[in-house]
C-alpha positions as CSV (number, residue, x, y, z in Angstrom):
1,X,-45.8,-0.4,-4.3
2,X,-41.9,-1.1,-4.3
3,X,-39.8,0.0,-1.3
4,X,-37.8,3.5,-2.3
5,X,-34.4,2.7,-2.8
6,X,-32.0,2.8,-0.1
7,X,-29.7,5.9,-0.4
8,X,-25.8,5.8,0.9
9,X,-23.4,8.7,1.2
10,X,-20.0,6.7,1.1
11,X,-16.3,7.9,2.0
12,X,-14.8,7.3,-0.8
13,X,-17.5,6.2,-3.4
14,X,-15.0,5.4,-6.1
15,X,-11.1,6.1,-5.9
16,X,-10.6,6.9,-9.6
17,X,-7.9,5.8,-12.0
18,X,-5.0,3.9,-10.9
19,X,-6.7,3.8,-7.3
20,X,-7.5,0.6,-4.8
21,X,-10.5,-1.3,-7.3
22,X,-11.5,-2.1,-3.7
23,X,-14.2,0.7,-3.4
24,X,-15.5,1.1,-7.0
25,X,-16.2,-3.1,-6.8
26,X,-17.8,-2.8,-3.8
27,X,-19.9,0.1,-4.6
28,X,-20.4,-0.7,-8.3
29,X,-21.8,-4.2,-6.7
30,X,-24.6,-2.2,-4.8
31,X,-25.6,0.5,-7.2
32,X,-26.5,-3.1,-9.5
33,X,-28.4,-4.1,-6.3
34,X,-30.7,-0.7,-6.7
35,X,-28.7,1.2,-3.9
36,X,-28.5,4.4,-4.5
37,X,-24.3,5.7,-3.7
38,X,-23.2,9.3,-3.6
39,X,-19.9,10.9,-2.7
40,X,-19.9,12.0,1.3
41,X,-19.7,15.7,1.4
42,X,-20.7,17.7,4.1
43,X,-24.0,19.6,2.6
44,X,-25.2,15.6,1.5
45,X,-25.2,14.7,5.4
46,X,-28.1,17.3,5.4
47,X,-29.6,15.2,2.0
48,X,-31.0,12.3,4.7
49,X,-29.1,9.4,3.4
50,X,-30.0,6.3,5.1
51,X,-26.4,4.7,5.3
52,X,-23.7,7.5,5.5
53,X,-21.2,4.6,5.3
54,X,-17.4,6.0,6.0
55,X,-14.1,3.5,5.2
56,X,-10.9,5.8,6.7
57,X,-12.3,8.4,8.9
58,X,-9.1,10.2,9.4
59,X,-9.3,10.6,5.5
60,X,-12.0,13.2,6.5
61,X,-9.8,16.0,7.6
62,X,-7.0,17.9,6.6
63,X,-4.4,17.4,9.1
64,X,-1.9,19.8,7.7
65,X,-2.7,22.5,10.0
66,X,-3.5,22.4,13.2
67,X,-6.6,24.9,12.9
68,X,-7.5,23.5,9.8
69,X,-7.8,20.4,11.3
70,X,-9.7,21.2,14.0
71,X,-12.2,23.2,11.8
72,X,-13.0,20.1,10.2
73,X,-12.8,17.8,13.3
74,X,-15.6,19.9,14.5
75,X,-17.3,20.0,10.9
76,X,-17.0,16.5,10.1
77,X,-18.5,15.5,13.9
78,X,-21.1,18.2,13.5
79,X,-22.5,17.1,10.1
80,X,-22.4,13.2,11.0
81,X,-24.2,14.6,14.3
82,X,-27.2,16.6,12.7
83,X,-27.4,13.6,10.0
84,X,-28.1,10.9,12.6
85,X,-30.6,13.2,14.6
86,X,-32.7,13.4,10.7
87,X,-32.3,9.8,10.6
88,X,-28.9,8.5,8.8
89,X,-27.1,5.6,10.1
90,X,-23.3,5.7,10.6
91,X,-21.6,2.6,8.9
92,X,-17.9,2.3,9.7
93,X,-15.3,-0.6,7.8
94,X,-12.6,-0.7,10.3
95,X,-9.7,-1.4,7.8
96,X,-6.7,-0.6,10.2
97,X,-6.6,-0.2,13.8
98,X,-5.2,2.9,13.8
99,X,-4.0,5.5,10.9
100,X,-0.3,4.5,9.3
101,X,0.8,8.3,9.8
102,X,-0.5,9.9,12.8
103,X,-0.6,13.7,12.5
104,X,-1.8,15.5,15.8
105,X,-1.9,12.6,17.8
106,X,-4.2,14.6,20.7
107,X,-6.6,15.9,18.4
108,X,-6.9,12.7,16.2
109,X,-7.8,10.5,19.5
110,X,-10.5,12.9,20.2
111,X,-11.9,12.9,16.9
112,X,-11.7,9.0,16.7
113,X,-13.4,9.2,20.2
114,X,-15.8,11.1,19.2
115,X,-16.4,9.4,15.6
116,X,-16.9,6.2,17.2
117,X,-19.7,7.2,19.7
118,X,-21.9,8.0,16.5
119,X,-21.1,4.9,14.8
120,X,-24.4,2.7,14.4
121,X,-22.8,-0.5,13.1
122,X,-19.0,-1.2,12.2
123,X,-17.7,-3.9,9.5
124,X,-14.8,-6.0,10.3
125,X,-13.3,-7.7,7.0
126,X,-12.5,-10.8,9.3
127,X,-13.2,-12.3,13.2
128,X,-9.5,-12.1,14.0
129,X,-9.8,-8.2,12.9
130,X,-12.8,-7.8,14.7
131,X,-11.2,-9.2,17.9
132,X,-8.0,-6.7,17.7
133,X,-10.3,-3.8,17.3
134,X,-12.6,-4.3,20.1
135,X,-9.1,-5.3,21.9
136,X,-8.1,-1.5,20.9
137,X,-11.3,0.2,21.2
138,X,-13.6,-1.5,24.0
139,X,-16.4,0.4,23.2
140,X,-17.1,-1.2,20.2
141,X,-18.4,-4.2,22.2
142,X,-21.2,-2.0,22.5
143,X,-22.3,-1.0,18.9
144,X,-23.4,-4.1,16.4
145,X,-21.3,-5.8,13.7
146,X,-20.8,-7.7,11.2
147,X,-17.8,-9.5,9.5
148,X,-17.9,-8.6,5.7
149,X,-14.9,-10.1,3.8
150,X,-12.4,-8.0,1.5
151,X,-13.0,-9.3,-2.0
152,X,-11.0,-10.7,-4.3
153,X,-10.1,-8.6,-7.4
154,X,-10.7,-11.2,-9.4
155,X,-9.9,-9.8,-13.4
156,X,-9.4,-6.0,-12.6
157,X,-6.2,-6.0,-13.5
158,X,-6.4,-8.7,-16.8
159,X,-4.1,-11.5,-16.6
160,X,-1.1,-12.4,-16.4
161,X,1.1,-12.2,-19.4
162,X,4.1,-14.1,-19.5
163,X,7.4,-13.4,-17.6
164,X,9.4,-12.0,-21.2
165,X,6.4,-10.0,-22.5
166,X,6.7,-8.7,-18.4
167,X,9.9,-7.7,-18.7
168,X,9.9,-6.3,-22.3
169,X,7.0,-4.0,-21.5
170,X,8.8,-2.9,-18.3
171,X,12.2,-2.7,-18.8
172,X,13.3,-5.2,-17.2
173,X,16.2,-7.0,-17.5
174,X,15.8,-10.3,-17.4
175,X,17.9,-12.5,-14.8
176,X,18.2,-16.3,-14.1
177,X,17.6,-15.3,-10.2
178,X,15.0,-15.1,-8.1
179,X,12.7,-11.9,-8.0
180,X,10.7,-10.8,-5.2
181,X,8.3,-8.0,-5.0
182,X,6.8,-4.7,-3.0
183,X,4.4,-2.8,-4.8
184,X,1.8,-0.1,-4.0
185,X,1.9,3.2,-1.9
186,X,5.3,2.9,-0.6
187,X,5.0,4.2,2.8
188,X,7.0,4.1,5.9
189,X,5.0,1.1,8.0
190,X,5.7,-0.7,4.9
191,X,9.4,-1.0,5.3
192,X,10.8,-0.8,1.9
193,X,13.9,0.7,3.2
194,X,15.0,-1.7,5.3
195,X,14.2,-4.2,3.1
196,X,16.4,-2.9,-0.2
197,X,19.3,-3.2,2.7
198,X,18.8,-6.5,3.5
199,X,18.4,-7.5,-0.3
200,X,21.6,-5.8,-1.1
201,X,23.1,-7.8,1.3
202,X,22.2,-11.0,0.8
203,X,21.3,-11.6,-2.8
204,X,22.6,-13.3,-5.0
205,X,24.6,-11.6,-8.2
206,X,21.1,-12.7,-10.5
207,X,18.4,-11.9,-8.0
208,X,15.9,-9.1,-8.5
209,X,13.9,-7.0,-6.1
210,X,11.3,-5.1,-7.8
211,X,10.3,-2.3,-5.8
212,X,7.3,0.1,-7.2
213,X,4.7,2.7,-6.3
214,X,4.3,6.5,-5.1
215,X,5.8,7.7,-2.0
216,X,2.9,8.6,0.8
217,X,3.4,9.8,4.2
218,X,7.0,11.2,4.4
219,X,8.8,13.3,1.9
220,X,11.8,12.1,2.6
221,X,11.7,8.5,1.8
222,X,12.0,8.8,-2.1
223,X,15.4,10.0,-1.1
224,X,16.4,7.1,1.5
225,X,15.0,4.5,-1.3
226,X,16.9,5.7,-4.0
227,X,20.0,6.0,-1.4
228,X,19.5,2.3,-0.1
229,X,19.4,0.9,-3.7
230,X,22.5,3.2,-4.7
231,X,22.0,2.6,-8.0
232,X,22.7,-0.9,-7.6
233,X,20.9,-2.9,-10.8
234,X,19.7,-5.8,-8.6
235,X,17.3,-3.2,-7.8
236,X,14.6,-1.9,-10.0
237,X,13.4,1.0,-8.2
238,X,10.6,2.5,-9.6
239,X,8.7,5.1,-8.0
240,X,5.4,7.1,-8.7
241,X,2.0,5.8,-9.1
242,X,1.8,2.5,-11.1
243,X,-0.6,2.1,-14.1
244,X,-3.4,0.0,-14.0
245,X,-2.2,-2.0,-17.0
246,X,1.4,-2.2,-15.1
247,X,-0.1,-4.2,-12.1
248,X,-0.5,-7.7,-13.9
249,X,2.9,-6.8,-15.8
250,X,4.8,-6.3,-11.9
251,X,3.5,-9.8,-10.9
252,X,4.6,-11.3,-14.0
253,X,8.2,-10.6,-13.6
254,X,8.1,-11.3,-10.1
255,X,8.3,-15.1,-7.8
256,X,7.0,-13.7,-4.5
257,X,5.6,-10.4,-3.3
258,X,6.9,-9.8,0.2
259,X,5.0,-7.8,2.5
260,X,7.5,-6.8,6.1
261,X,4.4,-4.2,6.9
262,X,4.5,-3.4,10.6
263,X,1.3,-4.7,12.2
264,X,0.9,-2.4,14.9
265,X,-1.1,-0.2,12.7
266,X,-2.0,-2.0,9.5
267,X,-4.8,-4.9,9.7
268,X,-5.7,-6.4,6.5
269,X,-3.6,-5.9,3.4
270,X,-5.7,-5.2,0.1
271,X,-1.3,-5.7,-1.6
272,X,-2.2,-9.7,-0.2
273,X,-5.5,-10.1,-2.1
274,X,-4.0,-8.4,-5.3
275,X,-1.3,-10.9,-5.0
276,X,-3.9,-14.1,-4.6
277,X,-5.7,-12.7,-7.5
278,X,-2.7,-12.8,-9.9
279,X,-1.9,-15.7,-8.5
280,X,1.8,-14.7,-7.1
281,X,2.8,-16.1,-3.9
282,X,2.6,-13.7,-0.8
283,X,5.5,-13.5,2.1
284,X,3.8,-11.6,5.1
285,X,4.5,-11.0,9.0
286,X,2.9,-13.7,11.3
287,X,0.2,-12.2,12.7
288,X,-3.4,-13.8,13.9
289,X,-4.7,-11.7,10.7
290,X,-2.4,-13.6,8.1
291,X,-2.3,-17.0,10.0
292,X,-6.3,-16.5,9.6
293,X,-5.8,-15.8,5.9
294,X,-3.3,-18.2,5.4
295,X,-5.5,-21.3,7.1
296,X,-8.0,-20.0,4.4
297,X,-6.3,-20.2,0.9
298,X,-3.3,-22.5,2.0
299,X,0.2,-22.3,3.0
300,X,1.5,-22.8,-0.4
301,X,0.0,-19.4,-0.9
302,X,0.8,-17.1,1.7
303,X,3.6,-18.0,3.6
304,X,4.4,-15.9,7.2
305,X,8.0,-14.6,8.7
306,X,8.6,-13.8,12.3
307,X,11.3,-11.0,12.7
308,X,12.6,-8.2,10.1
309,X,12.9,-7.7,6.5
310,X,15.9,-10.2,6.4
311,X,13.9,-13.3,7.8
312,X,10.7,-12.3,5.2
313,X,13.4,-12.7,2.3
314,X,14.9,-15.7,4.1
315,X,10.9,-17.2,3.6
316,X,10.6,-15.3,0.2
317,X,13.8,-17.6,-1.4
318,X,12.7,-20.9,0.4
319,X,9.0,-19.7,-1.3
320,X,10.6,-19.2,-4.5
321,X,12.1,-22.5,-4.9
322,X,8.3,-24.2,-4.7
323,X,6.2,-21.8,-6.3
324,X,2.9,-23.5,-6.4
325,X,1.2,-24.4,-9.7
326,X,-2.6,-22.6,-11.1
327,X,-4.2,-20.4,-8.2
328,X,-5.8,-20.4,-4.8
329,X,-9.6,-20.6,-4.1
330,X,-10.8,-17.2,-3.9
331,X,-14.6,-18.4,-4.0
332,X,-15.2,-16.7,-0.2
333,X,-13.8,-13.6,-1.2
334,X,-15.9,-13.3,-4.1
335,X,-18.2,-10.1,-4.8
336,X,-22.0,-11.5,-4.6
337,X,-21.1,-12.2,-0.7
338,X,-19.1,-9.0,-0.1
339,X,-22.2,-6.8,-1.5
340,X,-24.5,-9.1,-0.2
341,X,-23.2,-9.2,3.1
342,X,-22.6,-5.1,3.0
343,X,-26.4,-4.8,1.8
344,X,-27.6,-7.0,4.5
345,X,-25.3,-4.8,7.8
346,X,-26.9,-1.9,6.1
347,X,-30.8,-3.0,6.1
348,X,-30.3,-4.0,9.8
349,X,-29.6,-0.1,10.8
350,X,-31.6,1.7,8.1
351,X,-34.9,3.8,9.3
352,X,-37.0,3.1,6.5
């Protein structure tokens, strides 16, 4: 007689259109392996799921009010509670070390507090991660793990057209300088501010900085974009969510993509692998997370800045002026490990 399939409640399952392919390749990958993968909601903790596997646990409540969030504080511990007591597993993927925006500080460390005494096993995407977190949250040291890589996205987003069909089918207008680029959820750890400023004031009369994606986490920074770039047409500010079929197009008209996150919140960058799958050169902060990623697909590929946004486009030019020929190996990062590996740090805790 077979084994009955193994059943996981996952937050998120799938992120929809024009979302991170992150989550719907990693759980696409195990529904092919015979896992079974619903949507976490609070009456499927009560379901017995073996794995209730959970990605951004702040992403759980609704921190808008301060009684609304603790109703679901104490809902969304309660539920994970009663689950484990029937026999689910709690499977955390520590992405970041701490949420980018923190609403209600006080009540958030208590929830994350809490949260992470009922986690069974935690994922790290890399050893240098893993070693921050534990660093951040001691009692961690204390619960199992296992290092599952981010994958690559390999062809979610097609391939690359050429630079002219980029621009046509964007807009752009095309420019003998150099073009750097920030795309994705343009939010304030990500610094696009400061670096429009610094772009502005150091490019050249042909340069291009290419700056698009939708505003997250603070209503008033579409305004203080469009204000830094003051209408200035070295800048093509484009802002709201970008289309799937956009996302090769963006890398096509760009040299580099230029990453000045601040670290002290943000781990591993799913904007770096996107990059490395469309074969676009990536400028990111020197940190032990990026010098581990950049020992692993080469120097020619991601390159790191110490300092602010006006060093990374310092790197960005010098970048520019060797951009490296065909693509990096992206074999570790590929999907059979990634599910694999999740498939296996799930069968370790499971109650079968």
């Amino acid at each position: 007689m077979s084994s009955p399939r193994l059943s996981v409640l996952a937050s998120p399952s799938d992120t929809g259109a024009g979302g991170n392919p992150y989550i719907d390749l990693l759980y696409g990958g195990l529904r092919e392996q015979g896992v079974e993968v619903r949507s976490f909601d609070r009456r499927g903790l009560l379901g017995r799921p073996d794995v209730v596997h959970v990605h951004w646990p702040s992403a759980l409540v609704r921190w808008d009010s301060g009684p609304q969030a603790a109703a679901d504080v104490v809902k969304v511990l309660g539920g994970l509670l009663v689950a484990r007591l029937r026999g689910s597993r709690l499977v955390w993927t520590g992405h970041d070390l701490a949420p980018h925006e923190m609403a209600r500080p006080r009540l958030h460390a208590f929830y994350f507090r809490c949260f992470l005494q009922l986690v069974d096993l935690w994922i790290s995407l890399t050893p240098e991660a893993a070693r921050l977190l534990v660093q951040r949250y001691p009692r961690l040291r204390r619960k199992p793990m296992r290092v599952v890589a981010h994958g690559t996205y390999g062809d979610s987003y097609g391939t690359k057209p050429s630079r002219d069909e980029a621009d046509r089918r964007l807009g752009v207008h095309g420019a003998a300088g150099m073009r750097f680029l920030l795309l994705g959820q343009l939010r304030p750890y990500k610094n696009a501010e400061s670096l429009i400023g610094d772009f502005l004031r150091l490019a050249g009369p042909e340069d291009r900085l290419l700056v698009a994606g939708e505003v997250r986490g603070d209503t008033g920074l579409a305004d203080r974009l469009r204000s830094a770039a003051g209408g200035d047409r070295r800048v093509v500010l484009r802002l709201g969510r970008v289309p799937e079929d956009e996302v090769a197009l963006w890398h096509a008209s760009a040299d580099v993509v230029v990453l000045p996150y601040d670290t002290r919140s943000a781990l591993n960058s799913g904007a770096v692998m996107l990059a490395l799958a469309l074969t676009t050169p990536v400028v990111a902060v020197d940190s032990t997370i990026n010098r581990e990623l950049q020992r692993r697909v080469g120097e020619r590929w991601v390159r790191l800045f110490s300092g602010g946004t006006e060093q990374a486009l310092e790197v960005a030019r010098r970048l520019a002026g060797e951009i490296p020929s065909g693509g990096p190996d992206l074999s570790e990062f590929a999907w059979e490990g990634v599910v694999s590996g999740t498939l296996d740090a799930y069968r370790s805790v499971a109650v079968r």
